[in-house]
ZAMARGU-4260 file (C-alpha; in steps of 0.2 Angstrom, whole numbers, plus 5000, padded with zeros to 4 digits):
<rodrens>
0) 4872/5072/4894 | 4853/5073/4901 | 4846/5088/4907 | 4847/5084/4925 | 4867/5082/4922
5) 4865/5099/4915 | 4855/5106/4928 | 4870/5098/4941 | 4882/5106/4929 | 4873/5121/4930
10) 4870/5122/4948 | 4884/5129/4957 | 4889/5142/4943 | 4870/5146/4945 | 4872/5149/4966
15) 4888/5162/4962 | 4882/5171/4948 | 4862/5171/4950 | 4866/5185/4966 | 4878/5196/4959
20) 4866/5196/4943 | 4852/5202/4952 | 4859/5213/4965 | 4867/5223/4951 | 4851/5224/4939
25) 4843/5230/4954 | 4853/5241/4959 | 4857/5248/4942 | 4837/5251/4942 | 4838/5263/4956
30) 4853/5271/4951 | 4844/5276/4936 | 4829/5281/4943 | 4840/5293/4955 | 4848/5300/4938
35) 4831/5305/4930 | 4821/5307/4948 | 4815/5323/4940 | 4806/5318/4926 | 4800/5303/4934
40) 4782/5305/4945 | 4778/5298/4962 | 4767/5286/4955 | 4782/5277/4942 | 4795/5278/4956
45) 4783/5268/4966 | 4781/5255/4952 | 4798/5252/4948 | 4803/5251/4968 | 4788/5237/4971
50) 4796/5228/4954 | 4813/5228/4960 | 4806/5222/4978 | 4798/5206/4969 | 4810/5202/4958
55) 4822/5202/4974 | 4810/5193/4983 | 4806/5178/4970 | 4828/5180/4968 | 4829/5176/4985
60) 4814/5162/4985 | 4821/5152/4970 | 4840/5153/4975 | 4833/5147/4994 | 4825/5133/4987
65) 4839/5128/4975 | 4852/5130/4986 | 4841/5120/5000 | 4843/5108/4987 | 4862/5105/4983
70) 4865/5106/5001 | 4853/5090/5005 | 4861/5082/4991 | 4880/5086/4997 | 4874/5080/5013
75) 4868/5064/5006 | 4887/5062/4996 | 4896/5065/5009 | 4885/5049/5019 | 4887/5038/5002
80) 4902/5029/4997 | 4903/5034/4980 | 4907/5015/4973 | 4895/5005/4980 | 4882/5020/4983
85) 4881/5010/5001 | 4881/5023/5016 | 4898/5025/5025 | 4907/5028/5038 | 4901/5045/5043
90) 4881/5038/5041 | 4885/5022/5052 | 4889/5034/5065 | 4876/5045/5066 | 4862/5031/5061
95) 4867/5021/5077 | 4866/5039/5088 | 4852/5041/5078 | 4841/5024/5077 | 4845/5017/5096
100) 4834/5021/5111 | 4840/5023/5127 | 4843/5004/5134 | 4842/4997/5116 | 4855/4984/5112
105) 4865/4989/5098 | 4877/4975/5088 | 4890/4980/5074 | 4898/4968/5062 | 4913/4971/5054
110) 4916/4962/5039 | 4934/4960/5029 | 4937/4949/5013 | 4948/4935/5012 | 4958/4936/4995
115) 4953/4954/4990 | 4971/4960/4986 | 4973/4942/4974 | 4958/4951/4965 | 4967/4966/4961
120) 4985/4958/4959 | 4977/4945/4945 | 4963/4954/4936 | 4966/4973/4940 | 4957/4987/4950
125) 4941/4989/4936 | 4938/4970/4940 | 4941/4973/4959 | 4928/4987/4960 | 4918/4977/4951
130) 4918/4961/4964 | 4918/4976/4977 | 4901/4982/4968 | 4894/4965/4966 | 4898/4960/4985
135) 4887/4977/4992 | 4874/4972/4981 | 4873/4952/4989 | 4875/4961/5007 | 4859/4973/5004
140) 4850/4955/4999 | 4854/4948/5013 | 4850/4964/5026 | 4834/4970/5017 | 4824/4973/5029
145) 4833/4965/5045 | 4850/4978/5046 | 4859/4992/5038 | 4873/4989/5028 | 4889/5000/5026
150) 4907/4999/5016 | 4920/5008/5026 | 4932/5009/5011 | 4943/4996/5004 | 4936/4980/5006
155) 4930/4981/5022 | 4911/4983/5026 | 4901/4985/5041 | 4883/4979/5046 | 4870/4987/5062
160) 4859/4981/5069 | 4848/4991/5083 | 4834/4982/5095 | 4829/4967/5103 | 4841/4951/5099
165) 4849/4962/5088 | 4865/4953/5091 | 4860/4936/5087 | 4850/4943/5071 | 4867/4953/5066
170) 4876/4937/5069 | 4864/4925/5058 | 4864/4939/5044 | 4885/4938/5044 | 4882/4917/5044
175) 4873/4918/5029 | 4886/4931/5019 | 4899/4920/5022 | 4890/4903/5016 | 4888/4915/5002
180) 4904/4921/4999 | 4912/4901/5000 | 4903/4900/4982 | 4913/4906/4968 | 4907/4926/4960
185) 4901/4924/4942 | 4908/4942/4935 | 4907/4941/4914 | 4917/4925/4910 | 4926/4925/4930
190) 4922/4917/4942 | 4930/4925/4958 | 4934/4916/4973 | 4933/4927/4990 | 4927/4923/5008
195) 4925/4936/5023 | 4933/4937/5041 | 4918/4943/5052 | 4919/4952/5071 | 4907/4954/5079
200) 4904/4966/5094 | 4888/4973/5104 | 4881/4987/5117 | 4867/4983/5129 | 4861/5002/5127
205) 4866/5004/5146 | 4885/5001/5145 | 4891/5019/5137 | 4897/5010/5121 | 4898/5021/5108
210) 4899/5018/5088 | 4916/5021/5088 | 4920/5011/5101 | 4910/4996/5096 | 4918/4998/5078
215) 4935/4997/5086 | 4928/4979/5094 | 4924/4974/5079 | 4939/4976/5070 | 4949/4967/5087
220) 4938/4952/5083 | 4938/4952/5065 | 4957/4951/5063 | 4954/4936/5078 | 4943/4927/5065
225) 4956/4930/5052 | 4972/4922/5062 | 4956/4907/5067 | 4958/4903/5049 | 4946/4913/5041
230) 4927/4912/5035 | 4920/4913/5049 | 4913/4924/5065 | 4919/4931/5082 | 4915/4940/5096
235) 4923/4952/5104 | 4929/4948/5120 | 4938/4959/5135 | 4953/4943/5131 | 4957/4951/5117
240) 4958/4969/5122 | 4971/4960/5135 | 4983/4950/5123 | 4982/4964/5113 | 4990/4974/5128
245) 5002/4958/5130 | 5007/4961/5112 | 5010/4978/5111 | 5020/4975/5129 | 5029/4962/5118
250) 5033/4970/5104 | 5042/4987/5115 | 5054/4974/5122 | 5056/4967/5105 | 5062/4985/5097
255) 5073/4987/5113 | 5080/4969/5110 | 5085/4974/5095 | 5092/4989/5100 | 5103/4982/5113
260) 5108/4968/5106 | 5100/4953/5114 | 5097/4940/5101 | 5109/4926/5096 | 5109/4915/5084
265) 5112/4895/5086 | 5115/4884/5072 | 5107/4866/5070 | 5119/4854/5059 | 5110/4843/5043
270) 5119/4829/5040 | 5119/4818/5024 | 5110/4802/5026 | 5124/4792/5020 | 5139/4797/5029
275) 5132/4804/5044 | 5144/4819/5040 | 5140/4838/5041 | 5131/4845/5027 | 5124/4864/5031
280) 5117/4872/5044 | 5102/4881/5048 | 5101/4896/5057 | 5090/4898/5070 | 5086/4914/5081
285) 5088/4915/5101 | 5082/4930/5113 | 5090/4928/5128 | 5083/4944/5141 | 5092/4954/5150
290) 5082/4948/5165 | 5087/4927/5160 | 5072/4926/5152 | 5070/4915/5135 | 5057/4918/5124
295) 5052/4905/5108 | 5054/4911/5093 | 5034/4904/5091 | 5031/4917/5102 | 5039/4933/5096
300) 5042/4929/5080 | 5021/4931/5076 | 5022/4949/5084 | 5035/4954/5075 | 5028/4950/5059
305) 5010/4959/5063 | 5023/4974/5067 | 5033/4974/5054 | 5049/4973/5065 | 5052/4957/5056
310) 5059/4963/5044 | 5074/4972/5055 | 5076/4957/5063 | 5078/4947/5049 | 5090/4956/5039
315) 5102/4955/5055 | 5098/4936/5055 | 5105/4935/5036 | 5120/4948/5039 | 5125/4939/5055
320) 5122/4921/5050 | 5133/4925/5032 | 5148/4932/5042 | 5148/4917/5053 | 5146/4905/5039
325) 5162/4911/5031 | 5172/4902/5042 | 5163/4887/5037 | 5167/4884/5015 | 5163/4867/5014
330) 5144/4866/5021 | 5129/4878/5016 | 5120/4890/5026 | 5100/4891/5027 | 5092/4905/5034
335) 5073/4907/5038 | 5062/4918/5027 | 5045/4925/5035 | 5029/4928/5026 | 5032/4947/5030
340) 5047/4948/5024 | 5043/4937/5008 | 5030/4952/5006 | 5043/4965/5006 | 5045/4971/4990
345) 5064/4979/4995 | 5069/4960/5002 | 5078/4954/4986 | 5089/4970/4986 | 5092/4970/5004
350) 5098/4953/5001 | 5108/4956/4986 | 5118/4969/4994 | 5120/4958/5012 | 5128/4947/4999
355) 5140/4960/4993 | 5145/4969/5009 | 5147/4951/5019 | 5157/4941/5002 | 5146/4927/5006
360) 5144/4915/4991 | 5126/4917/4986 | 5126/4897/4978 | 5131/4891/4997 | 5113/4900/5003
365) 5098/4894/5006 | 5081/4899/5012 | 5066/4891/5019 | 5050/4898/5016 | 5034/4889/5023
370) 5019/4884/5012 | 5010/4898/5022 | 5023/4913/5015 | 5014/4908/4995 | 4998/4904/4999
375) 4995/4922/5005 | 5001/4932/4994 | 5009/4919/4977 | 5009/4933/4965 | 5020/4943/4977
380) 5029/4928/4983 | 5033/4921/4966 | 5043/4936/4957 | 5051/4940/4974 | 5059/4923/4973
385) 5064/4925/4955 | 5074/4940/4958 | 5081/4930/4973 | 5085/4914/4962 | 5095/4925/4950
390) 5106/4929/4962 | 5110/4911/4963 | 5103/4906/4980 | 5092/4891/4981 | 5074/4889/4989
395) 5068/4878/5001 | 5052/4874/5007 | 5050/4870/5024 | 5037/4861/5034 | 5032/4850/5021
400) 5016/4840/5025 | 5009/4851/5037 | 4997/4864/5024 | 4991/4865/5007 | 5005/4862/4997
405) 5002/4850/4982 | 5011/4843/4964 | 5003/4858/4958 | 5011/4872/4971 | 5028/4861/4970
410) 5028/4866/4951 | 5026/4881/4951 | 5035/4888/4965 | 5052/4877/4958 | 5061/4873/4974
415) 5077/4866/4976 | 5073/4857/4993 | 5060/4850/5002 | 5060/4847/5020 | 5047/4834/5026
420) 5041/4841/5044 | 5044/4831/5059 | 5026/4828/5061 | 5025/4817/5046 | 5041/4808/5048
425) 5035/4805/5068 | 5017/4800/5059 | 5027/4787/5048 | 5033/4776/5062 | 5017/4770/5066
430) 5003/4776/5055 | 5003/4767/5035 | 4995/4783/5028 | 5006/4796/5034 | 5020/4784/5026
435) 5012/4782/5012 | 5011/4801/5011 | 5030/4803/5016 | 5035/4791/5001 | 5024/4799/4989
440) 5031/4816/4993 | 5049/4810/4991 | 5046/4803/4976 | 5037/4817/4969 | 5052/4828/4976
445) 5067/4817/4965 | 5053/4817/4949 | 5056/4836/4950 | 5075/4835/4954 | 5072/4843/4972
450) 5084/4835/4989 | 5075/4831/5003 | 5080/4834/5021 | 5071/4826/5035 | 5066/4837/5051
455) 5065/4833/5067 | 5071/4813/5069 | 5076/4809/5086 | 5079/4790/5084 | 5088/4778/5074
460) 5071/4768/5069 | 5066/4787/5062 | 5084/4789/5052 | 5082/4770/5044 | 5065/4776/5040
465) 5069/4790/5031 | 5085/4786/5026 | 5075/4770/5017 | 5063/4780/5012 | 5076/4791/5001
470) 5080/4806/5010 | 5097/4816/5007 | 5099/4824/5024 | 5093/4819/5041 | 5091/4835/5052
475) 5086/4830/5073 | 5092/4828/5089 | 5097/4810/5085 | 5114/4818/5075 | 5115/4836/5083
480) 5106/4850/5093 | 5108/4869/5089 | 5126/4875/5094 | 5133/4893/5096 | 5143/4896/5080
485) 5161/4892/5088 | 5155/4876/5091 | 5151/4873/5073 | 5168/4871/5066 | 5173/4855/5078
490) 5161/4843/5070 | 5164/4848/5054 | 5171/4832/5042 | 5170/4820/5051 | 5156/4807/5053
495) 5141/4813/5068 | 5137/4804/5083 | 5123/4796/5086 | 5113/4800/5104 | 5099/4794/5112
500) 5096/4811/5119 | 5080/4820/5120 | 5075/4838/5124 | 5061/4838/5137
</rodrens>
């Protein structure tokens, strides 16, 4: 330890004891000069009061100046995040009160990372400080001299910009941090793959936008740039203040759907390519409002994700679509999984004990996972489903050809099925690539001892496509549409239909 740790060591002992040290010495002085006041002259009593009086006086000098000190230097801590030494929150707020004239344009930039939590869940909070450290440092590069830079906490950080243009130079400084965040991080022998999500908001100095408010703008529009994809900038706009209303509007009713009992649940048969006969059944969500109203799942669905109600809704999907399932032993069920509940670390218990309660064979379940539900989160993703595997229901991944998904991904996420989306298998009719890529995927599938379903085929030159092309199952409205569960039982063992009919 250097002397200046001492001296900070020493400091606050220093501001209590260095008082009631010199208080009492003085006033032991006087109390002895009261006890032999007789035998001491005018002239002494004179020199010890002046002594005391200075030694007060330089007591009162130092311990002013020292304490002036340590209060600057709290000041400055409690405007400095103590990780990156960056200023935070607080200093944001009073450098844009503090920096902006009256009519000055004012742009804040809020900035999240893409793939922070992968950091921490692969390599560890030490190495996740470490990237968080080694990220402040490129942002001061990059703002020298144009902008002030700020972490907020966690991963976020946050950039202003006062003056003339300030939002078009804010916006060219968030460019360049994201062209330098695409490039890989070198930290000791790792090489750490992030991106940011940027938003972007700004005052023109006479509008009565505050820090705070602009901050909130920010965030609004970063988590727009982050359902646009990612890596990349946005603007605040009024729009997003109004869908967000929409949302929370949305997501009231949602609770009180719940609550009252207005979903349903249709089933939508799979057939085997073969026979044409009845195979499963996937469980699909209805809300029917009180008012007549239907709503698409690709509509509320996404709401109830961002809210978490998801994960309500989809445990009375499971519960509900296992008792109805029960009167149907001869086919399997499969039931939807969201990225939220994938993400849910109490999921594989809820479903366990859904299991239990309802009797339902775990080995006649099946859920479907998008690509999406991995790629967020794989870590996560990949021991929930092991748990869930041990239970002895199967995965499926659903979707396929639509995202990210490679020979790789297929290994190492072991899934029993795969279910080629109806895009590709619409593709296939006409285009010799996307049928190239449905083959290859099928063929990749039986290497790795996976069935595979086709989605979505409405016509009879689709099913001899893809009954050709290998498929097990055919799923469309060429064999059947989605039905309410006591209308399940009737088509059950014998060979489907065939119909030319088409939804709108």
């Amino acid at each position: 330890m250097n002397a200046r740790d001492n001296t900070s060591a020493l400091g606050p002992r220093v501001l209590v004891f260095a008082p009631l040290i010199i208080l009492s010495t003085i006033f032991g002085m006087f109390a002895g000069l009261l006890l032999v006041g007789a035998q001491i002259d005018h002239i002494a009593t004179t020199w010890i009061a002046a002594i005391c009086i200075v030694i007060y006086a330089a007591a009162v000098l130092a311990l002013g100046r020292f304490g002036l000190t340590h209060v600057i230097r709290l000041e400055d801590l409690s405007r400095t995040d103590s990780l990156s030494a960056l200023p935070n929150r607080r200093a944001l707020h009073e450098d844009a009160v503090r920096l902006a004239k009256p009519g000055e344009e004012v742009a804040v930039a809020l900035i999240d990372l893409d793939g922070f939590k992968l950091v921490n869940d692969h390599y560890g909070h030490v190495v996740g400080d470490q990237v968080l450290i080694e990220v402040s440092h490129i942002l001061q590069e990059i703002c020298m001299g144009e902008a002030r830079c700020y972490r907020l906490g966690g991963d976020e950080f946050a950039v202003l910009k006062v003056g003339p243009v300030a939002g078009t130079i804010l916006e060219g400084i968030c460019r360049t941090l994201i062209e330098r965040l695409g490039a890989p991080i070198p930290l000791e022998d790792r090489r750490i793959l992030l991106g940011a999500s940027v938003g972007l908001s700004r005052s023109t100095g006479r509008d009565g936008l505050g820090s705070s408010e602009l901050l909130r703008r920010s965030d609004v529009a970063m988590y727009a740039s982050k359902r646009g994809g990612k890596m990349r900038c946005t603007w605040f706009s009024d729009d997003f203040d109004r869908s967000r209303e929409a949302t929370q509007k949305l997501d009231e009713e949602l609770r009180g759907a719940l609550a009252k009992g207005e979903f349903t649940i249709a089933y939508q048969p799979l057939v085997d390519a073969r026979s044409s006969e009845v195979v499963a059944v996937e469980s699909l969500l209805r809300w029917d409002r009180a008012d007549g109203k239907k709503i698409g799942p690709n509509i509320f669905i996404p709401v109830a994700e961002e809210s978490g109600l998801i994960n309500g809704i989809g445990l009375w999907v499971m519960e509900r679509s296992c008792r109805d399932a029960l009167a149907w032993p001869t086919i399997k069920l499969s039931v939807n999984i969201s990225a939220a509940q994938l993400r849910n670390p109490e999921f594989p218990f809820q479903l366990g004990q859904i299991l239990e309660e309802t009797g339902f064979p775990p080995e006649r379940l099946e859920l479907e996972i998008t690509e999406t539900c991995l790629v967020i989160d794989p870590v996560v993703a990949e021991r929930c489903l092991n748990v869930i595997r041990d239970f002895g229901v199967s995965i499926s991944l659903d979707d396929f050809g639509t995202g990210y998904a490679s020979i790789g991904f297929l290994r190492q996420f072991r899934f029993e099925k795969l279910k080629i989306d109806r895009s590709l298998v619409t593709d296939a009719q006409s285009d010799e690539g996307s049928r190239a890529m449905m083959l290859s995927s099928i063929s990749v599938a039986r290497a790795m001892n996976m069935d595979v379903t086709a989605e979505g085929v409405e016509t009879e030159e689709q099913a001899d496509l893809v009954r050709a092309a290998g498929c097990d199952q055919i799923q469309g409205w060429l064999y059947h549409k989605a039905m309410p569960a006591d209308q399940v039982a009737r088509h059950l063992g014998k060979p489907a239909k065939r119909t030319a009919t088409r939804a709108a």
